[in-house]
C-alpha positions in Angstrom: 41.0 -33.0 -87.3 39.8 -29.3 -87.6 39.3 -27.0 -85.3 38.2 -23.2 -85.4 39.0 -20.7 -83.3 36.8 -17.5 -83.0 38.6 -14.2 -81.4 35.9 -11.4 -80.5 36.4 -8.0 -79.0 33.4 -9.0 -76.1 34.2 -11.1 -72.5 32.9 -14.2 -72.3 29.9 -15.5 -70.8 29.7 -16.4 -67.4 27.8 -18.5 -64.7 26.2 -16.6 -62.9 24.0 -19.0 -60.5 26.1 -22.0 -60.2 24.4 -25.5 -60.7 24.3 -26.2 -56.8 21.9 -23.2 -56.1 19.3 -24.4 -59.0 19.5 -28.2 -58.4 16.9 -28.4 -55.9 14.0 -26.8 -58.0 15.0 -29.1 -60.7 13.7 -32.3 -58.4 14.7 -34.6 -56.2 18.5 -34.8 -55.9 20.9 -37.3 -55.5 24.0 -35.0 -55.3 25.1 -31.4 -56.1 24.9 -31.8 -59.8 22.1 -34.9 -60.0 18.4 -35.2 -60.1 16.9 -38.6 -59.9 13.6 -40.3 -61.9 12.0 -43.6 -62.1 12.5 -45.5 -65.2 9.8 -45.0 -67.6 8.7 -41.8 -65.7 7.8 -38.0 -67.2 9.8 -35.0 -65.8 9.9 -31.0 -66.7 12.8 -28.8 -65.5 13.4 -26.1 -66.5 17.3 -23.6 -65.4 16.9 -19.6 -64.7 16.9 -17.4 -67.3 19.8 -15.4 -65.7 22.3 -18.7 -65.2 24.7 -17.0 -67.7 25.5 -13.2 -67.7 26.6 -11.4 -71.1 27.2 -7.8 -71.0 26.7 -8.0 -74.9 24.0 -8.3 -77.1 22.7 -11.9 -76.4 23.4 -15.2 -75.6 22.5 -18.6 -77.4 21.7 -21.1 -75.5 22.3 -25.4 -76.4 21.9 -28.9 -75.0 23.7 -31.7 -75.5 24.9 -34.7 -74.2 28.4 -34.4 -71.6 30.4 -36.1 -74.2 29.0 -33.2 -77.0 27.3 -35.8 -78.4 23.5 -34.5 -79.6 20.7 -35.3 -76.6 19.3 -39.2 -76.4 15.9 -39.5 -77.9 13.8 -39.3 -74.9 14.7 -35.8 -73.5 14.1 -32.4 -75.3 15.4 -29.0 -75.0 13.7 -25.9 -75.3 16.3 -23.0 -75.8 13.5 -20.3 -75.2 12.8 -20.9 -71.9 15.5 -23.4 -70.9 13.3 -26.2 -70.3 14.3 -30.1 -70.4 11.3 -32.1 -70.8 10.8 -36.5 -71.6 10.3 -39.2 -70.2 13.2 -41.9 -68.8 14.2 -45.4 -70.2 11.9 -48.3 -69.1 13.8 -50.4 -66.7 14.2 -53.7 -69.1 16.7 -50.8 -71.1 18.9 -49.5 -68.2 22.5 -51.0 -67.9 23.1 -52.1 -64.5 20.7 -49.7 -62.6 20.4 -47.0 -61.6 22.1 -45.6 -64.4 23.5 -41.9 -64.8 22.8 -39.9 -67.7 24.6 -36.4 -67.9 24.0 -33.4 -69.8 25.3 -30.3 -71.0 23.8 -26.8 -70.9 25.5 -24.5 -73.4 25.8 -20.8 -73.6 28.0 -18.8 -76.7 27.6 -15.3 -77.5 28.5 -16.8 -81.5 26.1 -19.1 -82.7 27.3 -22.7 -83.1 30.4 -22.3 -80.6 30.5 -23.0 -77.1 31.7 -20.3 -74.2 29.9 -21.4 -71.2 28.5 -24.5 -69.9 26.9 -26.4 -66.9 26.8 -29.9 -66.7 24.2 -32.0 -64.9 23.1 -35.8 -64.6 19.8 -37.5 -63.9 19.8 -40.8 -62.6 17.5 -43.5 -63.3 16.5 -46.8 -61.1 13.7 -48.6 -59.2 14.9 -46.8 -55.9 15.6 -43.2 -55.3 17.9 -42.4 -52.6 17.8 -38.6 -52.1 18.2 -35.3 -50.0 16.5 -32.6 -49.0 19.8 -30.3 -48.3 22.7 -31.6 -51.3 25.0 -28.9 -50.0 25.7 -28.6 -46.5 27.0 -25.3 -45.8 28.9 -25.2 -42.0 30.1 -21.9 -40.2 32.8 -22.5 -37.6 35.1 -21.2 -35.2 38.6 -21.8 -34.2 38.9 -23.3 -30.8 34.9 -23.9 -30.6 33.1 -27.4 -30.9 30.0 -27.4 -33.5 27.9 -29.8 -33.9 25.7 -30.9 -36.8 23.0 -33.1 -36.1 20.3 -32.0 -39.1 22.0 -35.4 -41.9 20.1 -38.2 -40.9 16.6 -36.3 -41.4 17.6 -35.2 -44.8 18.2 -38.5 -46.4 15.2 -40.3 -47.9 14.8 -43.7 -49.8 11.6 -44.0 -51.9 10.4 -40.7 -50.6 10.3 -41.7 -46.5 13.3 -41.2 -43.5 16.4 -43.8 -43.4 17.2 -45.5 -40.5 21.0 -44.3 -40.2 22.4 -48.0 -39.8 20.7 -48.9 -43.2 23.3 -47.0 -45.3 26.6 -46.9 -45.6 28.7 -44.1 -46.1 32.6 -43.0 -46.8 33.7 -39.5 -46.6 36.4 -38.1 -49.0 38.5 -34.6 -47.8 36.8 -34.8 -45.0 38.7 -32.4 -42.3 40.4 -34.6 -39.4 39.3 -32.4 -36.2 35.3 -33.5 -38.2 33.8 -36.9 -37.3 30.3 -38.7 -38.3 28.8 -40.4 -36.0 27.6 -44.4 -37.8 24.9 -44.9 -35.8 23.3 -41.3 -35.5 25.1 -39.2 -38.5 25.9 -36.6 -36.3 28.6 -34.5 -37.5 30.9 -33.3 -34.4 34.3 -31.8 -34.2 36.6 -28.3 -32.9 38.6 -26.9 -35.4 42.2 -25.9 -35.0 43.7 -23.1 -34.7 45.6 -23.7 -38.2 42.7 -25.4 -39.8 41.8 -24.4 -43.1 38.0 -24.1 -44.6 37.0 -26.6 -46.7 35.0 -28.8 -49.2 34.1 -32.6 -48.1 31.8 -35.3 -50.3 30.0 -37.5 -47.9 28.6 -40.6 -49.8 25.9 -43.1 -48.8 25.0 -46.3 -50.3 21.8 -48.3 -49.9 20.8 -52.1 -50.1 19.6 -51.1 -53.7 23.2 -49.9 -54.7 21.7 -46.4 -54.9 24.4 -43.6 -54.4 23.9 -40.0 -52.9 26.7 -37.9 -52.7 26.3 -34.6 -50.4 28.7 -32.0 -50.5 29.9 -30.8 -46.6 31.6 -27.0 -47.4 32.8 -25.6 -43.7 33.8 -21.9 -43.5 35.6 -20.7 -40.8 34.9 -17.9 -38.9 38.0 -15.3 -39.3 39.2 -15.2 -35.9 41.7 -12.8 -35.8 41.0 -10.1 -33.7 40.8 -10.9 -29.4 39.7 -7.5 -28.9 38.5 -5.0 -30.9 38.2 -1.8 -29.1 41.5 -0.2 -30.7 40.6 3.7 -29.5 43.6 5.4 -28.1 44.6 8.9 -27.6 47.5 11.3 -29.3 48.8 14.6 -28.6 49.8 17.3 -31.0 53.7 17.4 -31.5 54.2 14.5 -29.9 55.0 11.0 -31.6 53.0 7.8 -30.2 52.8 3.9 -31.1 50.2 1.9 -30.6 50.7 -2.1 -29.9 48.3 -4.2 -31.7 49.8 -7.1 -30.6 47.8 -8.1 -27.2 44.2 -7.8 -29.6 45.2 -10.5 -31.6 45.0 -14.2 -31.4 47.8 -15.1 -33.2 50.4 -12.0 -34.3 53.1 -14.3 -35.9 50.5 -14.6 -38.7 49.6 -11.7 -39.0 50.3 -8.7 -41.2 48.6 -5.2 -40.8 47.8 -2.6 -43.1 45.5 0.8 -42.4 42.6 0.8 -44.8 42.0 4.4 -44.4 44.7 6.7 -42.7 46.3 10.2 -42.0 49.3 11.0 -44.1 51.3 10.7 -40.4 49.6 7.5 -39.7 51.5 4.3 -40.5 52.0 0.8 -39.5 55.2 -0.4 -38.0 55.2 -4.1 -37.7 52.2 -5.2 -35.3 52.1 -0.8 -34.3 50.4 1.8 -35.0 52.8 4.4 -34.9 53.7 8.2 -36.3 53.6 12.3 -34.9 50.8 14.1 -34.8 51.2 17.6 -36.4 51.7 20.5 -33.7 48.5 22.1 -35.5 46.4 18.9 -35.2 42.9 20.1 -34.3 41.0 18.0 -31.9 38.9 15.5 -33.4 38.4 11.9 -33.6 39.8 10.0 -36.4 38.3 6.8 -37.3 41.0 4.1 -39.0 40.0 0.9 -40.4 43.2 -1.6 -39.2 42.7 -4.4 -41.3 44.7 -7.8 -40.6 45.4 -10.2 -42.8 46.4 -14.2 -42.2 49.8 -15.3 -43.8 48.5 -19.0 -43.7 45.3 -18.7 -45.0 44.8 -15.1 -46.1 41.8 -14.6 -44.3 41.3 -11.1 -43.5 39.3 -9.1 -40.6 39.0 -5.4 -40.2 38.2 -3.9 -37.1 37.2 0.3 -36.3 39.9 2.2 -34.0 38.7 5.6 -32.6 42.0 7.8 -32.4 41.3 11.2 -30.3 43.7 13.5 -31.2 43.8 15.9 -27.7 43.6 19.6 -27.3 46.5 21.1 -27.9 46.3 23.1 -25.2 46.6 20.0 -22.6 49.8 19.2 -23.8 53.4 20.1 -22.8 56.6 20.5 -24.5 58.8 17.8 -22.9 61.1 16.0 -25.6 60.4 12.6 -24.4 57.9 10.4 -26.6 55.0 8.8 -25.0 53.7 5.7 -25.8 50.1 5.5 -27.3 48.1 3.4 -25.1 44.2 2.6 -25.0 42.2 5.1 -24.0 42.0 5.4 -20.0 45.2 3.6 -20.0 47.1 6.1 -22.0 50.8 6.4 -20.6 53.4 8.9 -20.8 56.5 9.6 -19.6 56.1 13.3 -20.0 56.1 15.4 -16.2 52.6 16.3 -15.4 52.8 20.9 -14.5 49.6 20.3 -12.5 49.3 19.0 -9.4 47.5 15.7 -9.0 43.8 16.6 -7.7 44.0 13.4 -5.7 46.9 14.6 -3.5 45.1 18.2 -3.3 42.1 17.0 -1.7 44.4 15.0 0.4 46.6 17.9 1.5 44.0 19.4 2.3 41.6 16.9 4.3 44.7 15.4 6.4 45.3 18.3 8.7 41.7 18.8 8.6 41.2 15.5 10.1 44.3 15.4 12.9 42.4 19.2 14.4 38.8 17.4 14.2 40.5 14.4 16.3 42.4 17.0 18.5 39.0 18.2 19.3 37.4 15.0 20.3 40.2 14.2 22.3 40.2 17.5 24.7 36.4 16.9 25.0 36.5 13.6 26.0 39.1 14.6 28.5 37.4 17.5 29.8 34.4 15.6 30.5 36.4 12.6 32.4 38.0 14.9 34.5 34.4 16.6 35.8 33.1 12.9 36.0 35.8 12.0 38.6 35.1 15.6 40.1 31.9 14.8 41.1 32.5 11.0 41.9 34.9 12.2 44.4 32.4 14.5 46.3 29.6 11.8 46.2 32.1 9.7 48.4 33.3 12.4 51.0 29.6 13.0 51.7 29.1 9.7 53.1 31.4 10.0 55.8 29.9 10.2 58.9 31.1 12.5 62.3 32.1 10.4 65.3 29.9 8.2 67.5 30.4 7.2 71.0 30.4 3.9 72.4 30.8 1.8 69.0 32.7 -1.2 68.6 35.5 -1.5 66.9 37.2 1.7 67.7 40.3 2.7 68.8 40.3 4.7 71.9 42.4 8.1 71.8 43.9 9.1 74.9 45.1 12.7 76.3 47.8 11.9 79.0 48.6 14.9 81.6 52.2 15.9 80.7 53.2 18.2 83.4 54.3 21.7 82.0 57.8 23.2 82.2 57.9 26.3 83.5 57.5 29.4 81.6 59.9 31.9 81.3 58.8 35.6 80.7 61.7 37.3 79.1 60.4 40.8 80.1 59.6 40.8 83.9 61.5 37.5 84.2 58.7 36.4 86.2 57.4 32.0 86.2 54.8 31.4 85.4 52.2 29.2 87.8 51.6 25.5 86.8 48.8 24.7 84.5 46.6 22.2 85.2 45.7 19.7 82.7 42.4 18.3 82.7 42.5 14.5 82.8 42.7 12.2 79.8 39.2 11.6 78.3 38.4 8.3 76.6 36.4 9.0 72.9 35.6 6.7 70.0 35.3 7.9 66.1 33.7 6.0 63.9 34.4 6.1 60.2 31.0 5.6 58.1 32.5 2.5 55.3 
């Protein structure tokens, strides 16, 4: 056997829209790659005139069968406008049906050599099981349930819905956290936080033997990132480090790197770390932290806002602060000024022990009067004495006879003085 080998200066053509983003226009589909027919039916299809890409002059374009064999009888190629018309084997010719045909469109940028290629299939029988959506494209999230409940309304047999217990299906790759549902089709499951995206093929099978083959590709969200808001605040002179560690979901797995950066900017593990120059302006730098999965090498790059202070607010102390977020930030530098807090307070305390010094002599001041005139209320109700009222004590003035009296000048005695006698009186005392 001979073979050539052609070398040219030119790359190669290339796919440019893959088969799976032209096979619906083509017709009804039985799979990714597949369009089906009925036997002895006409069909017309016809590829986009941009499948391949040449950055040279021009590209030729062939058919033929899979195998490189030349094209059956009963289709036809048009190389000017990619077009595959015919019309399919009668049914007395088909070998076991349905029966798959495939084919082979070519593109070379040397005549009569092949560079480029897709390769297609139409399928033939009395039945056509088929779907709307061939590719199933699923965005999910670590840690999150989705659900998928669109399958069993794509599938059609003979042009009208399946009843979901009519088919059978078996699922190949499929991820273990993702489940089908036999008797609905729904698709249900929570990925891990180590899963992986992937491609599945789901297959169904009819009464008829009919096959359909629907490609399930899940993408995971990148879910690095727990937080996002990465701002925090530097000081000229002074060295800081940032911890990126509590804004991720797992750090183990995670490398950093700084897609855009100051010359004292660098990453230090899982930190954000380096000193700011002592003639750092203020202004806000914008870096672009980008993380990057060692497991799957997913990627996610998040904005964080570094304010770089006045340099005017900051001191001289040796001692290197910690970069923190901003409203957090934390430094183990003295502050020169006085807390306005404990101003305010120094100066509102003694304020408030006068104000309640005041209060307290007022409320004293008026007590005492209160009782004052309390007092004089009372003694005005007490009456002067009554005669002749029970309950009285009688006073009595008893006659006590009187000593004599000496006068120490003429030494004379004085006479006796009579006493008047005792008098009986009653005072009463008003209650």
């Amino acid at each position: 056997m001979t073979a050539t080998l052609v070398v040219t200066r030119n790359p190669a053509p290339k796919v440019q829209i893959p088969l799976s983003d032209q096979i619906q226009q083509l017709g009804e589909t039985s799979s990714p790659t597949s369009v089906v027919a009925y036997p002895a039916s006409e069909f017309s299809f016809a590829f986009d005139r941009d499948t391949f890409s040449y950055t040279g002059a021009g590209i030729n374009y062939y058919a033929t069968s899979a195998n490189s064999s030349p094209l059956p009888s009963w289709i036809k190629f048009d190389a000017s406008t990619l077009t595959f018309t015919g019309t399919t084997p009668p049914f007395e010719s088909l070998v076991q049906p349905p029966q798959k045909f495939d084919f082979s469109l070519v593109g070379s940028d040397i005549v009569g050599f092949s560079a480029v290629s897709l390769v297609f299939s139409i399928i033939v029988g009395a039945h056509r099981l088929t779907t709307d959506t061939p590719v199933i494209k699923i965005n999910a999230t670590r840690g999150e349930q989705m659900t998928y409940e669109a399958l069993a309304g794509s599938i059609r047999l003979d042009g009208n819905p399946i009843v979901p217990t009519d088919v059978n299906f078996t699922a190949a790759d499929l991820p273990t956290w993702l489940t089908v549902d036999e008797a609905t089709l729904v698709m249900k499951g929570t990925p891990l936080n180590d899963s992986q995206p992937s491609n599945s093929t789901i297959t169904f099978r009819d009464a008829y033997a009919d096959t359909l083959d629907i490609l399930v590709s899940v993408s995971l969200e990148a879910r690095i990132f727990r937080e996002t808001d990465l701002d925090f605040e530097v000081k000229p002179g002074e060295s800081f480090s940032f911890d990126v560690e509590p804004y991720l979901w797992s750090p183990s797995d995670i490398e950093l790197e700084l897609a855009n950066s100051q010359d004292w900017i660098d990453v230090k593990g899982l930190k954000i770390a380096g000193t700011a120059p002592k003639s750092a302006a203020s202004e806000n730098i914008k870096l672009l932290v980008k993380a990057t999965s060692k497991l799957s090498g997913e990627f996610e790059t998040v904005a964080a806002d570094v304010e770089v202070l006045s340099g005017a607010a900051t001191t001289t102390a040796d001692v290197v602060p910690s970069a923190s977020p901003t409203g957090s930030i934390m430094s183990s530098t003295p502050q020169e000024q006085l807390n306005p807090g404990l101003i305010a307070l120094a100066i509102l305390l003694p304020l408030g022990v006068l104000f309640a010094f005041v209060i307290l002599i007022i409320c004293c001041r008026r007590r005492k009067k209160r009782e004052s005139m309390e007092h004089e209320k009372k003694k005005e109700k007490i009456s002067m004495p009554v005669a002749g009222r029970q309950k009285t004590q009688p006073i009595q003035f008893r006659r006590r006879q009187n000593a004599a009296i000496e006068n120490t000048f003429d030494h004379h005695r004085l006479p006796d003085i009579a006493v008047a006698p005792p008098g009986v009186f009653a005072l009463e005392i008003a209650e």
